[in-house]
NUBA-68172 format. One record per residue (C-alpha): x, y, z; residue in three letters. Coordinates in steps of 0.05 Angstrom, whole numbers, padded with zeros to 5 digits, always signed. Each point is the difference from the previous one (the first is absolute). Layout:
N
XYZALA;...
//
This chain:
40
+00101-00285-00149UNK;-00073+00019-00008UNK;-00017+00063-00044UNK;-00035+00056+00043UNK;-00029+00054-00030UNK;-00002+00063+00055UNK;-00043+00057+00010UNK;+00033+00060+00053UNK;-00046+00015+00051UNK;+00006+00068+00022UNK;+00017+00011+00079UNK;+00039+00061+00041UNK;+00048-00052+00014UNK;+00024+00010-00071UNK;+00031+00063+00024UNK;+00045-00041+00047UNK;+00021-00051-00052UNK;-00052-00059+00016UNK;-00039-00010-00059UNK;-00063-00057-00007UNK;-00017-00030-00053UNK;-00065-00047-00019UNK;+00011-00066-00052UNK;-00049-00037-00043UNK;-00033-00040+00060UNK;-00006+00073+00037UNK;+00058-00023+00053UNK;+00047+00056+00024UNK;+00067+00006+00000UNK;+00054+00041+00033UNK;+00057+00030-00023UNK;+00042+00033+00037UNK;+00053+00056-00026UNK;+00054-00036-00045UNK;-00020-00069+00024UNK;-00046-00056-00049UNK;-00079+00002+00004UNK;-00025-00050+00050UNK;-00074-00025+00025UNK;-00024+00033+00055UNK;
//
């Protein structure tokens, strides 16, 4: 598995658990409460 480094973008859907993050390449991903980060 590739190494990803993240940065946490800051949305109001952080307040309902949803949190986005931004990797090396600038893609986002998703994650979702408990569950693993995935690409958007």
């Amino acid at each position: 598995m590739p190494y990803y480094q993240f940065k946490k973008v800051w949305t109001p859907l952080q307040l309902l658990g949803i949190k986005l993050f931004k990797d090396d390449s600038n893609k986002l991903w998703v994650k979702l409460w408990n569950k693993p980060k995935r690409p958007l």
